[in-house]
N, C-alpha and C positions, 0 to 999 in steps of 0.2 A: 504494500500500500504506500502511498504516497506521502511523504515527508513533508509536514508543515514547519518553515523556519520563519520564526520573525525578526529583524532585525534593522534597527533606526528607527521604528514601528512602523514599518512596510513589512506584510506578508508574502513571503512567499514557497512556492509551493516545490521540491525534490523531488525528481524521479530516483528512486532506489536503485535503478540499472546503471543509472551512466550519470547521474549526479549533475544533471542541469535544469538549471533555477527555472521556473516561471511564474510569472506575477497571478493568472489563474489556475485552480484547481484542476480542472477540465484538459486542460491540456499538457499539463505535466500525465494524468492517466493516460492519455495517447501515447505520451512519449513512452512511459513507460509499458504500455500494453506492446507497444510498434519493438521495445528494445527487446521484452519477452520473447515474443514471438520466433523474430527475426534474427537476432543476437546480434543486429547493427542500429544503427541511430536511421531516421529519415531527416531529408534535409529540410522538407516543406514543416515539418512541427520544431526542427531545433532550430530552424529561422526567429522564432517565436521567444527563447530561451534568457536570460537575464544575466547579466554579471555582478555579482556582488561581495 
């Protein structure tokens, strides 16, 4: 399941697979469902992704 981190009090949400940030819930599960799956990242969901 997907990692809720808050930090500077902005939420944001960790895939467990590959450990990149997104500001919503919903699509950190993509990512992670996509790294499951697949055992590689997609480019159109970690376009999405956050630096923090």
């Amino acid at each position: 399941m997907v990692e809720k981190l808050t930090e500077n009090n902005k939420t944001y949400y960790i895939c467990e697979e590959c450990s990149f940030a997104y500001k919503d819930k919903k699509t950190a599960l993509k990512c992670e469902a996509w790294c499951r799956k697949y055992k590689s990242c997609n480019v159109e969901i970690t376009k999405h992704a956050v630096k923090i």
